[in-house]
Steps between C-alpha positions, in 0.01 A plus 500: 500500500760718609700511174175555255408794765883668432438461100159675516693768707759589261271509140210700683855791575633424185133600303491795612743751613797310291323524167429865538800594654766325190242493222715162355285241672125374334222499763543102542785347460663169574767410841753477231456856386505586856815351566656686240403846590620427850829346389527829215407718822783348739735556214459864469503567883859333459594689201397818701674399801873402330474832323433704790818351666835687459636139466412505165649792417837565389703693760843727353686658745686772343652794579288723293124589563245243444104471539450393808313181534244385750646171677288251654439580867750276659416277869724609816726264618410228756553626815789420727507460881429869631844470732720781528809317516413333132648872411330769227631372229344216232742333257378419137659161416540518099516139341545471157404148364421280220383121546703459796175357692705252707713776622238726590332255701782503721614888494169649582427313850874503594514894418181604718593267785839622488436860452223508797733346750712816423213695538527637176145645337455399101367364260615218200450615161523240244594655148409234242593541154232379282592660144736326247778679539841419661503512883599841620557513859586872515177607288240272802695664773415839360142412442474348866689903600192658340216248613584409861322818536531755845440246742873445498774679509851270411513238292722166478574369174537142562616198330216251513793197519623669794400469884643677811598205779701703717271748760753722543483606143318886476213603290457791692417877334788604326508870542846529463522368174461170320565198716629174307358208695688231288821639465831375355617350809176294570368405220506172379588529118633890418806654698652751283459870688249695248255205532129667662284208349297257724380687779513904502351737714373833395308801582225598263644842486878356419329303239359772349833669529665244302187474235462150551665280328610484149178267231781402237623244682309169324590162630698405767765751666739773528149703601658530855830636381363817263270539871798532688644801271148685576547489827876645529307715203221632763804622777340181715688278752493106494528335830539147570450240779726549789587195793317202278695202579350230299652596200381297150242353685282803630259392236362206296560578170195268235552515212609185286701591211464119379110574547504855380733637238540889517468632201843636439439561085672865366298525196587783234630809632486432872812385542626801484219667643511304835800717633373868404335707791153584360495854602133584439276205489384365861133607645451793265480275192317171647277378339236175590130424614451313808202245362390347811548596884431159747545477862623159606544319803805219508527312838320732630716783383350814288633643145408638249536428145546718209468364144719701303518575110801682421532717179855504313626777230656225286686808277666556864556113618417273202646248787171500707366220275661122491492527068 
């Protein structure tokens, strides 16, 4: 009974005010040609919807004017223990990634419950590359600068492959200047004295300073090195761990180069290219759309993750694409 009263329901609306109101529909009609104005109906409010969302929209972040454009409205942070001594500060922990899903699994819980024993407020921000292009690592940590939004106010660009075992290790506010977490004398792979990969603290303001980091750099590498010049550039300090005893093992270090081959390919020009300091690109000239923003939850640990399509000027770096 209960179903047949439900079917009445719906063509005794759909007769009246729905005919009038569209002017598509015939005065009867079948449960088929219901169906189909409902399902035509849902996929317009969608339509409507994506378009209305600034992740849809190209964002270029130049120097020069540009018409503003109106951003979706974006969620506050979850909120963190209201504790003075968890300190003022929130950190922004930039990730970028690409089908590294095993890795993830284990860098997201072991960062929050690491992080909150030091008492440090922030937030995981997963920067997934979803476009066909080479990986750029400096490009997604430039996109995560501009979308962690002003809940935050430092950010650590950090290796996904790479997790902090030693407490002692800071990820305190850097206000001094930029603080290199896994330096040369800790970590487990790179030891030579300009290295600032891995692990880097930073001030949004000194990142700013330094205009981010440079987008030419396609593929794997040497995007830490031209960084390290635009921070001597920007009249900035580096400081480094001070008193950590454990040496090359302060942290577990992932990645499986049998597993995961880096790709290490210098195609056309960028050979060349890779040891040039790019004087003017950086967070005036990037240029991406963030398709999708999800909060997840892993071990019961929050992120968020950004799916990324990066845009590349191949008369600048014909080397962004694997042909």
């Amino acid at each position: 009974m209960f179903p047949s009263r439900r079917k009445s329901t719906m063509y005794r609306r759909a007769g009246s005010g729905s005919c009038r109101l569209f002017g598509i529909l015939p005065r009867k009609f079948s449960l088929f040609q219901l169906f189909f104005v409902a399902l035509l109906l849902g996929f317009l409010s969608l339509l409507w919807l994506q378009l209305s969302c600034s992740g849809d929209v190209t964002r270029s972040q130049r120097a020069a004017a540009t018409v503003p454009q109106k951003p979706c409205t974006l969620e506050p942070l979850p909120q963190l223990p209201d504790d003075s001594s968890w300190g003022p500060h929130r950190l922004a922990v930039l990730v970028p990634f690409r089908e590294r899903f095993e890795e993830l699994l284990a860098f997201v819980p072991h960062m929050h419950r690491f992080l909150s024993r030091k008492k440090i407020r922030h937030h995981i921000f997963i920067l997934n590359q979803v476009d066909h292009y080479r990986f750029n690592r400096a490009s997604l940590i430039n996109v995560g600068f501009l979308e962690s939004g002003n809940d935050t106010d430092y950010i650590a660009m950090h290796d996904v492959d790479l997790l902090p075992l030693n407490e002692e290790l800071d990820y305190g506010f850097p206000a001094a200047g930029p603080f290199h977490v896994a330096s040369p004398e800790l970590h487990p792979l790179y030891h030579y004295n300009t290295y600032v990969g891995g692990i880097l603290l930073l001030t949004k303001q000194h990142y700013r300073m330094c205009n981010g980091m440079s987008n030419r750099f396609w593929g794997w590498g040497r995007e830490d090195d031209e960084f390290y010049r635009r921070i001597r550039g920007a009249g900035l300090q580096l400081f480094r761990p001070s008193g950590i005893k454990s040496g090359y093992k302060t942290f577990q270090h992932l990645h499986d180069p049998a597993w995961r081959k880096r790709d290490q390919k210098r195609i056309a020009s960028q050979k060349q290219e890779q040891f040039k300091v790019d004087r003017h690109g950086g967070l005036t000239n990037l240029q991406y759309r963030v398709e999708s923003r999800t909060r997840l939850t892993v071990a019961e640990s929050p992120c968020t993750v950004l799916n990324i399509f990066l845009e590349c000027d191949t008369s600048e770096t014909p080397w962004c694409t694997f042909g």
